[in-house]
N, C-alpha and C positions, 0 to 999 in steps of 0.2 A: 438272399437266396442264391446270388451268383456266386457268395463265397462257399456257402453249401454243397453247391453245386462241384466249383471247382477242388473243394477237399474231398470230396468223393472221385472224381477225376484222379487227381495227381496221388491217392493216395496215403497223401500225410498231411498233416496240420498247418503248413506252411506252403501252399499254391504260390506259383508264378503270376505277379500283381498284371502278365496281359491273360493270362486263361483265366481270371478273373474275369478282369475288362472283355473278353471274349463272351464270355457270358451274361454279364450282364449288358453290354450289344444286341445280344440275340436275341432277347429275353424282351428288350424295349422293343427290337423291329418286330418280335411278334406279337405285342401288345399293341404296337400300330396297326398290323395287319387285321387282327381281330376287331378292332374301331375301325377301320376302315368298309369290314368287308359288312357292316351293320346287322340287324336282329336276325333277319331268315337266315341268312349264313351262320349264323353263331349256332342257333336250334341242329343244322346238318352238322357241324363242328363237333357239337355237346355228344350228339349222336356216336360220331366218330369214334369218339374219343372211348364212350362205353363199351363198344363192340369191338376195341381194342386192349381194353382193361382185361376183360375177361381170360383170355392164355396168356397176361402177361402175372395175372393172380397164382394163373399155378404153375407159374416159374418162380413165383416168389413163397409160394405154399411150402415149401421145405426147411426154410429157414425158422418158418414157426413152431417146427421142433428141437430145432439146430440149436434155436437163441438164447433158450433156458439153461440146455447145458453148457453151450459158452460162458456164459453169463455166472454158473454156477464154478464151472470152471477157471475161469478168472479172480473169484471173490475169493477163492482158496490159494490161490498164488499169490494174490496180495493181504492172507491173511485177514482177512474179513470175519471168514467162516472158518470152522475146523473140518 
């Protein structure tokens, strides 16, 4: 996941092995934090988290048009398609 993370970051296929490390850092202290903070808190968390998704949906709603034509678009560059 951290590497995931960090190639969406940097951009290219090839991340910086501490923006790695940086992530997957973060990634564990906030997997502590959520064990630490136990069940009631995770329920407000979960919560959170929903009523956060929702305008981050339709910043990401546009892509779902975008992606076919990329998608189409690229297979023809590399000759896939005619």
């Amino acid at each position: 996941m951290s590497y995931a993370i960090a190639v969406v970051g940097a951009g290219h296929d090839d991340p910086s092995p501490y923006i790695r490390a940086f992530w997957g850092i973060a990634m564990a202290i906030m997997a502590a934090v959520l064990l630490y903070m136990g069940a009631g808190q995770i329920s407000a968390l979960q919560q959170f988290i929903v009523i956060t998704a929702i305008p981050v949906s339709f910043i990401l709603l546009p892509s779902l048009w975008d992606g076919p034509k990329a998608a189409y678009a690229m297979a023809r560059e590399q000759g896939i398609i005619d």
